[in-house]
C-alpha positions as CSV (number, residue, x, y, z in Angstrom):
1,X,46.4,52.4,119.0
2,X,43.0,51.5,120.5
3,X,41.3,48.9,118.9
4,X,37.9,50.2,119.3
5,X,38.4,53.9,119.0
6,X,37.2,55.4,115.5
7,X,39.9,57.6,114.1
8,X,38.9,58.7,110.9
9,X,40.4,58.5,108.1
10,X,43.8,56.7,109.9
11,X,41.5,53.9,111.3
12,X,43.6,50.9,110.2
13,X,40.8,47.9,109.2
14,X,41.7,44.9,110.6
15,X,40.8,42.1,108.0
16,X,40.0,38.2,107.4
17,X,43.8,37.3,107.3
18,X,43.8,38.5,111.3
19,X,40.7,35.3,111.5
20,X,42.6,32.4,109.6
21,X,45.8,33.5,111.3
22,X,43.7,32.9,114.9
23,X,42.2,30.0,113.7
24,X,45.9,29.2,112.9
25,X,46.9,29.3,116.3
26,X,44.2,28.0,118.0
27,X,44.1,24.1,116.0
28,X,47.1,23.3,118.6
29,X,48.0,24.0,122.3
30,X,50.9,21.9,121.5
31,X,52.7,23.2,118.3
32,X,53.3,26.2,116.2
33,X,51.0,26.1,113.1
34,X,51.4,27.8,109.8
35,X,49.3,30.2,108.4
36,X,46.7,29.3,106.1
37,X,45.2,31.0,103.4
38,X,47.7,34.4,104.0
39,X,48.2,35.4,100.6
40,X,51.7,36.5,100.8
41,X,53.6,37.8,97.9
42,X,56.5,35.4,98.4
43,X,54.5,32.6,101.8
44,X,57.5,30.5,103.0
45,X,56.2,27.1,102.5
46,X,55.8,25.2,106.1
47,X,57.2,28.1,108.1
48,X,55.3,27.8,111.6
49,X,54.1,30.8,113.2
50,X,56.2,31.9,116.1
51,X,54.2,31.8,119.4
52,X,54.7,35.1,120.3
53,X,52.9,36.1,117.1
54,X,50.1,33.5,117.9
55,X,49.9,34.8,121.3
56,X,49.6,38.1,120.4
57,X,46.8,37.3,117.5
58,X,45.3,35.4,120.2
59,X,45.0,38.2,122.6
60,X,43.3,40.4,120.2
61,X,40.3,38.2,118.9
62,X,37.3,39.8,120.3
63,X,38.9,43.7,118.4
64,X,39.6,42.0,115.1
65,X,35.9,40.0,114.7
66,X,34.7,43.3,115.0
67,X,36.3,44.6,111.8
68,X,36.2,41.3,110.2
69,X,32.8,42.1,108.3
70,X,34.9,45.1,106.7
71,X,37.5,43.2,104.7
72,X,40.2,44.0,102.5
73,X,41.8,42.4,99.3
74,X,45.4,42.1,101.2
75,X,45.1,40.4,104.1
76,X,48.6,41.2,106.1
77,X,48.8,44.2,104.9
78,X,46.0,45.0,107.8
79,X,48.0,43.4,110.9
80,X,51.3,45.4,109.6
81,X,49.7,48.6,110.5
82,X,48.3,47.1,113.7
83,X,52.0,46.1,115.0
84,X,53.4,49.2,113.8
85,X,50.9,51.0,116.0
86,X,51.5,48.5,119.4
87,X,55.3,49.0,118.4
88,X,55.6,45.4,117.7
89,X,58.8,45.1,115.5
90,X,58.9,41.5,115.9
91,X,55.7,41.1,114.2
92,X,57.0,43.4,111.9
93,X,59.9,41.4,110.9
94,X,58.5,37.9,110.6
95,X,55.6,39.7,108.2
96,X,58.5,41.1,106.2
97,X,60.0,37.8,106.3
98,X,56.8,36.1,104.9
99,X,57.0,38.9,101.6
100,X,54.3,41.6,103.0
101,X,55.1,44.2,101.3
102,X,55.8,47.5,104.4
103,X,54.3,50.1,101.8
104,X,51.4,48.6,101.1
105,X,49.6,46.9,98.0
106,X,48.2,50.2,96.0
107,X,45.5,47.8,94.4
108,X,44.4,46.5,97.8
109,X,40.6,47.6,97.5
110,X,41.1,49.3,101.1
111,X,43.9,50.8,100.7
112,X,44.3,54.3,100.7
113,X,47.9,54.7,100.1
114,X,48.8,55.0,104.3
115,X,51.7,53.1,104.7
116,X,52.7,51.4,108.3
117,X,54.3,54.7,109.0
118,X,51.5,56.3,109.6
119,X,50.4,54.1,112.4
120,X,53.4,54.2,113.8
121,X,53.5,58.1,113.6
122,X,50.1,58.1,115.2
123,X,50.9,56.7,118.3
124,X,54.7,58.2,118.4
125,X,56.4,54.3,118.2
126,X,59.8,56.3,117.3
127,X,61.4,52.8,117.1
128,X,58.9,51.5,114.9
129,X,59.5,54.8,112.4
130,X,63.4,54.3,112.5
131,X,62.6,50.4,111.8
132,X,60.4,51.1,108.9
133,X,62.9,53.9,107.8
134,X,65.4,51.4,107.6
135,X,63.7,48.7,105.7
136,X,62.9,51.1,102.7
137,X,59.6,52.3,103.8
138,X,59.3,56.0,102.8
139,X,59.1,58.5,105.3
140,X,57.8,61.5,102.7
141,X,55.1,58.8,101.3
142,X,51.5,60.8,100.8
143,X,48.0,58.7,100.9
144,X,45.4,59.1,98.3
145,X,43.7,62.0,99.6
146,X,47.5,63.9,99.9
147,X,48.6,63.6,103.3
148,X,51.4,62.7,104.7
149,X,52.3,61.3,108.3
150,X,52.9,64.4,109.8
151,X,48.8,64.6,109.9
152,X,48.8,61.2,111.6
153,X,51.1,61.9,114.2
154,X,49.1,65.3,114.9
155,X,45.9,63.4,115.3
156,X,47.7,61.3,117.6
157,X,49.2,64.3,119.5
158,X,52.4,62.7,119.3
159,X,55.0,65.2,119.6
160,X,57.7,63.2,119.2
161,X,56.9,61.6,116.6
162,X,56.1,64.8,114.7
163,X,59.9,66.0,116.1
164,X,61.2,63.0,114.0
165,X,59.1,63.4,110.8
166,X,60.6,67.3,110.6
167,X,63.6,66.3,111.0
168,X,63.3,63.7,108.2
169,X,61.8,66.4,105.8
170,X,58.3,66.6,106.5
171,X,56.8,70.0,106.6
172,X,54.4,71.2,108.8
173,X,52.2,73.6,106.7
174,X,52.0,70.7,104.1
175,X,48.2,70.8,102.4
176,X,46.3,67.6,100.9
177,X,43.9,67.5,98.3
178,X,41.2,68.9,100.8
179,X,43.7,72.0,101.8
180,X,44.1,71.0,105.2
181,X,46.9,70.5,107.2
182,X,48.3,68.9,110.2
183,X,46.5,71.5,112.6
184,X,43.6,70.6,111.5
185,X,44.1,67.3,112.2
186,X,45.3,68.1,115.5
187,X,42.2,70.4,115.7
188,X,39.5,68.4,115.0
189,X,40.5,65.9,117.8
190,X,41.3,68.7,120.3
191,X,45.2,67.9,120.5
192,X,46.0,71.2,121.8
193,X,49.6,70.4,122.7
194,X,50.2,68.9,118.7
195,X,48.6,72.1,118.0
196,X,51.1,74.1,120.2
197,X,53.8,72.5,119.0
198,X,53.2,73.2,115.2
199,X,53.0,76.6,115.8
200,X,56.3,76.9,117.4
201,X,57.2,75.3,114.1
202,X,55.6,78.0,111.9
203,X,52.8,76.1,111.0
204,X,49.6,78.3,110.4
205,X,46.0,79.0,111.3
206,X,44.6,79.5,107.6
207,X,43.2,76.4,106.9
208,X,39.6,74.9,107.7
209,X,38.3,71.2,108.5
210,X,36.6,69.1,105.9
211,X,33.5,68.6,107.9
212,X,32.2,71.8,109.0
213,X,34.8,74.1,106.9
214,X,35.4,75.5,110.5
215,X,38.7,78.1,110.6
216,X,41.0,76.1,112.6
217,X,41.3,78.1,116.0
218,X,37.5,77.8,116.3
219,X,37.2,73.9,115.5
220,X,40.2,73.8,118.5
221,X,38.2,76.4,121.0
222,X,35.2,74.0,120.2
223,X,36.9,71.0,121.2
224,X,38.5,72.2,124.0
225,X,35.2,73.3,125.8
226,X,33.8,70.1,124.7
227,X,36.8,68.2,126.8
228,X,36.6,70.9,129.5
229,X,40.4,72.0,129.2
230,X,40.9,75.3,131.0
231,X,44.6,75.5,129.8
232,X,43.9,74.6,126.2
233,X,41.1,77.6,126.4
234,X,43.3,80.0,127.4
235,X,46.2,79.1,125.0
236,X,43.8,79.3,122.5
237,X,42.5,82.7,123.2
238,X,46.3,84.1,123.5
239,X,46.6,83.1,119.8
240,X,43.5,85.6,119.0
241,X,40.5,82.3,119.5
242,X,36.9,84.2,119.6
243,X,34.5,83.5,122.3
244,X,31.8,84.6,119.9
245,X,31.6,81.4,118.4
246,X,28.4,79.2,117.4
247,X,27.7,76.0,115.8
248,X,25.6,75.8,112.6
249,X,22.6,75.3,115.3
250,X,23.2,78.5,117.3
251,X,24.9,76.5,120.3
252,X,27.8,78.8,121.9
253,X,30.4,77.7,124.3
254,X,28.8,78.2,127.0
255,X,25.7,75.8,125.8
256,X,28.1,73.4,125.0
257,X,29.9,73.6,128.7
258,X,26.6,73.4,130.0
259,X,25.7,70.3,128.0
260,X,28.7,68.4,129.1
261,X,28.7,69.5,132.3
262,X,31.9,71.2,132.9
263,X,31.7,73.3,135.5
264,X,35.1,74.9,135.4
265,X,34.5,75.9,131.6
266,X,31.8,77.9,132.3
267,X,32.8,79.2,135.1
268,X,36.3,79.9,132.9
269,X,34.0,81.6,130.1
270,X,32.0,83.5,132.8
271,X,35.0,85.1,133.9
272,X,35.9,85.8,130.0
273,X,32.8,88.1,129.4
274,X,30.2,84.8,128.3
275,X,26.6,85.2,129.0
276,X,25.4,82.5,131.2
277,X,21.7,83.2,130.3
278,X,22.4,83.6,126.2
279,X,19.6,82.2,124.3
280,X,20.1,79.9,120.9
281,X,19.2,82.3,118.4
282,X,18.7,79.5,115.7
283,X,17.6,76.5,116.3
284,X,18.1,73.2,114.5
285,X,16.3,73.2,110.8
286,X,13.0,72.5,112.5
287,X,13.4,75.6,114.3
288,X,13.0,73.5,117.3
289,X,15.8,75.2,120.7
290,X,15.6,78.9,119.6
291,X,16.2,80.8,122.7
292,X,17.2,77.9,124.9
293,X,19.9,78.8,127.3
294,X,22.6,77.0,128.7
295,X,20.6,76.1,132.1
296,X,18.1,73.8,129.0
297,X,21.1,72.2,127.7
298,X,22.6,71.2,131.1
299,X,19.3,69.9,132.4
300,X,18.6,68.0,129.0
301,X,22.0,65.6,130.0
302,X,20.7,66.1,133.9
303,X,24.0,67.8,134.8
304,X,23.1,68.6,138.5
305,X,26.0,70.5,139.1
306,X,25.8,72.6,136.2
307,X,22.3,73.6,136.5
308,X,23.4,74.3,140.3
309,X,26.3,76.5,139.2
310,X,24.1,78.6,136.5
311,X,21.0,79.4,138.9
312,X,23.9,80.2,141.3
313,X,25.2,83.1,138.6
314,X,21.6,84.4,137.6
315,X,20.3,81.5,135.3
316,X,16.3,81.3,135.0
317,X,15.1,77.6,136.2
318,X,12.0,77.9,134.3
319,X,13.5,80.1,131.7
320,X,11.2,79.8,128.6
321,X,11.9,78.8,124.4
322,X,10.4,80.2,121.7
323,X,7.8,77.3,121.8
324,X,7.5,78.2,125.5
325,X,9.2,74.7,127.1
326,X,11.0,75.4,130.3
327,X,14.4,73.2,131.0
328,X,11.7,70.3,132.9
329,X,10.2,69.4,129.4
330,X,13.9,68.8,129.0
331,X,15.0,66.5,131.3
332,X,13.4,63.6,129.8
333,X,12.6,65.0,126.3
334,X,16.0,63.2,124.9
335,X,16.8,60.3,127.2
336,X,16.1,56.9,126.3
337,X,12.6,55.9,127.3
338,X,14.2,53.2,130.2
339,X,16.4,56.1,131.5
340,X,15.7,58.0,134.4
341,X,15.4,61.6,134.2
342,X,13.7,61.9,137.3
343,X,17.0,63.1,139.5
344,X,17.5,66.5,137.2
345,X,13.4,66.8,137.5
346,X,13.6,67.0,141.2
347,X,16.6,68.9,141.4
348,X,14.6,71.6,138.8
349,X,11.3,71.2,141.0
350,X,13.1,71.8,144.2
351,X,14.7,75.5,143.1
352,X,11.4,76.6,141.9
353,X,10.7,75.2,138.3
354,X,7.1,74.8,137.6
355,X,6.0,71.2,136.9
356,X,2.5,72.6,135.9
357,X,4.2,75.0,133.4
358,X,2.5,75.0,129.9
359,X,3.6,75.7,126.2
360,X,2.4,77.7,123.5
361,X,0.4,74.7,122.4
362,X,-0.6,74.3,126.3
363,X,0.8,70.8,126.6
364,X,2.3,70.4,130.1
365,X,5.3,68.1,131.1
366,X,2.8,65.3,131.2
367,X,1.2,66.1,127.9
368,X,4.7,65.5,126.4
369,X,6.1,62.6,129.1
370,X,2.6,60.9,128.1
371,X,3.0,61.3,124.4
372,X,6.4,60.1,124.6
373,X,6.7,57.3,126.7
374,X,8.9,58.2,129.2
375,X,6.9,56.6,131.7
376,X,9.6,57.4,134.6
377,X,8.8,61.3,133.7
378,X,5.3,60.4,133.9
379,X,5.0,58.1,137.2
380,X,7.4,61.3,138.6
381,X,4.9,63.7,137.8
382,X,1.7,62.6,138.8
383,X,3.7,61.5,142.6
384,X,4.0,65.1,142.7
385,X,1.5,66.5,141.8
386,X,1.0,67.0,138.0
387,X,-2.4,67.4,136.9
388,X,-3.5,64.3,134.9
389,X,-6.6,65.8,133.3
390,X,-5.0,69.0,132.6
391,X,-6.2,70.1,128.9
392,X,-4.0,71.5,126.2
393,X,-5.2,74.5,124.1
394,X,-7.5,71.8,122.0
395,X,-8.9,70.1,125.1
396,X,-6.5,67.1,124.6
397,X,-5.4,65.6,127.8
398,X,-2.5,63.6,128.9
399,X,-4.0,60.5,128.4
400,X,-5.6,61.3,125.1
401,X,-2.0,61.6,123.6
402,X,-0.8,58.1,124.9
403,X,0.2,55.5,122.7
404,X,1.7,53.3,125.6
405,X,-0.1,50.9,127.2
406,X,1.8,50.9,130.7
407,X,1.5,54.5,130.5
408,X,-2.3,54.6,129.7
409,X,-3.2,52.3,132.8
410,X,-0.5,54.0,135.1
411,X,-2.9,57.3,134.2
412,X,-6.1,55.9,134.7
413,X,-5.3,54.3,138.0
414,X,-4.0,57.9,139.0
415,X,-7.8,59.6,138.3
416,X,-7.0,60.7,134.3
417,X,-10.2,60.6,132.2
């Protein structure tokens, strides 16, 4: 299991026990110390703690700080989940030999009834399970929202793991309180393989994720242009996946290719029927992107390539919202004001965009750079070019919109008024 990666609802929080138990180990060099302040069920009074166990506390200070603010009522209960997850059955048995309890405390304040099993079922630690297994810990256990580890090890995409929970019992259509089911949960986090696997197993399509309330094959299709898999794409659209899909903003595939620049995706969905020039027909609740088209979202992220491979197949450089902003107003529109957009900008200038282009408002790129403070943009512009004292349909110039001051003298040196 990675430490720092957030996985949802099976994100194991590492507590203060994981602190005293480094602090433990770090008061000598010389010998083993015990640990203090534990709150075990049944401590064994003096026992030292093995250096293996100290060294491997040790090596993980930095990751548990991080979750230290989070806390939990049982403190080992946290650092059994974490070895079940590294497959560390040695940690495993000297926590079962200090009295931790392997199924967890149900009045832990944390707790939401996820026993070690299912970080061990997440990251397909067979050994772990058949450990666990064998120490009492049960296999058919469900969390307080109804799930079981079956939906652990489909997150995870672990296959094998899955393989060993089926044949322990565990069905593969099971629901939770929410309805879902372990597609979903391979779904949601694009496990395409998990998802293959289940349906060999029988297990449906029906259900929808928590979030979004998203069928199941779209949430996957989603994901899988997100991640740029071609083979997960096609997989998907043998099971009957719709190409026709959209976000709750408008945003289709394609967009979404474009945004994260794989190539291959939308060259895949090209060849699949997708309009490379199809136009949001929504918009965010603001109303702000309607009839942007992939060649806006690729150069909002300043994916060169992209925005190469789009003009290439008929895409519109200076292609035009309902507001009238062309892709240049978004090269630099959503970046950081330190980060530099200027490499898409050129790249837009040099294949024709127009850097003079106005909107509906008649604010040009330097109206909104200016207003903004992305002086980068700005600098960019006026070295090529850009009309400082150009007016907007109220006679507001660039430099009247400025609220920066390294902006407003970077303007005034460069002839604005």
């Amino acid at each position: 299991m990675l430490i720092q990666q957030n996985r949802g609802r099976f994100v194991f929080v590492l507590a203060v026990a994981a602190m005293t138990v480094m602090g433990a180990a770090c008061k000598s060099s010389e010998t083993s110390q015990p640990i203090e302040g534990a709150n075990m069920s049944q401590p064994t009074q003096g026992a030292a703690t093995p250096p293996a166990i100290e060294e491997w506390v040790n090596a993980r200070k930095d990751s548990l700080s991080y979750y230290l603010a989070y806390g939990t009522d049982d403190n080992n209960q946290n650092l059994v989940n974490y070895a079940a997850a590294e497959g560390r059955i040695d940690v495993l048995e000297w926590l079962k030999s200090q009295g931790v309890n392997l199924n967890g405390d149900p009045d832990e304040k944390q707790h939401v009834g996820e026993t070690p099993m299912f970080s061990a079922a997440w990251d397909g630690q067979i050994e772990v399970m058949e450990w666990l297994k064998a120490q009492g810990v049960d296999v058919n256990a469900k969390s307080r929202d109804g799930r079981t580890a079956m939906f652990s090890a489909a997150a995870g995409g672990a296959i094998k793991a899955m393989e060993w929970l089926q044949s322990h019992g565990l069905d593969v259509n099971v629901r939770d309180n929410r309805d879902q089911t372990p597609m979903v949960s391979a779904a949601v986090l694009g496990e395409i393989e998990a998802m293959k696997w289940l349906r060999s197993q029988g297990a449906d399509f029906d259900a929808q994720d928590d979030l979004r309330r998203w069928p199941v094959l779209k949430m996957a299709m989603w994901k899988a242009v997100w991640f740029g898999r071609i083979e997960s794409l096609e997989w998907l659209k043998s099971q009957g996946a719709s190409l026709d899909i959209t976000d709750e903003d408008s945003w289709t595939l394609m967009h979404r290719a474009a945004r994260n620049g794989h190539v291959e995706a939308m060259a895949w969905l090209k060849e699949q029927g997708v309009d490379v020039s199809i136009g949001n027909r929504k918009g965010d609740s603001h109303g702000n992107a309607v009839g942007q088209t992939p060649m806006f979202s690729a150069a909002r992220e300043g994916h060169i390539a992209a925005m190469a491979w789009l003009k290439e197949h008929g895409a519109d450089v200076d292609a035009r919202d309902r507001k009238g902003l062309t892709p240049m107003f978004l090269t630099f529109a959503y970046k950081d004001r330190e980060d530099d957009p200027t490499e898409a900008m050129a790249w837009l200038k040099d294949h024709g965009a127009d850097i003079h282009a106005k909107d509906h408002e008649g604010k040009t790129p330097l109206h909104h750079a200016a207003w903004s403070g992305r002086f980068k943009a700005v600098k960019w512009l006026t070295e090529h070019g850009a009309d400082v004292n150009a007016t907007d349909d109220e006679g507001r110039t660039p430099l009247s919109l400025v609220y920066y001051e390294n902006i407003k003298k970077w303007l005034i040196a460069n002839g604005a008024k």
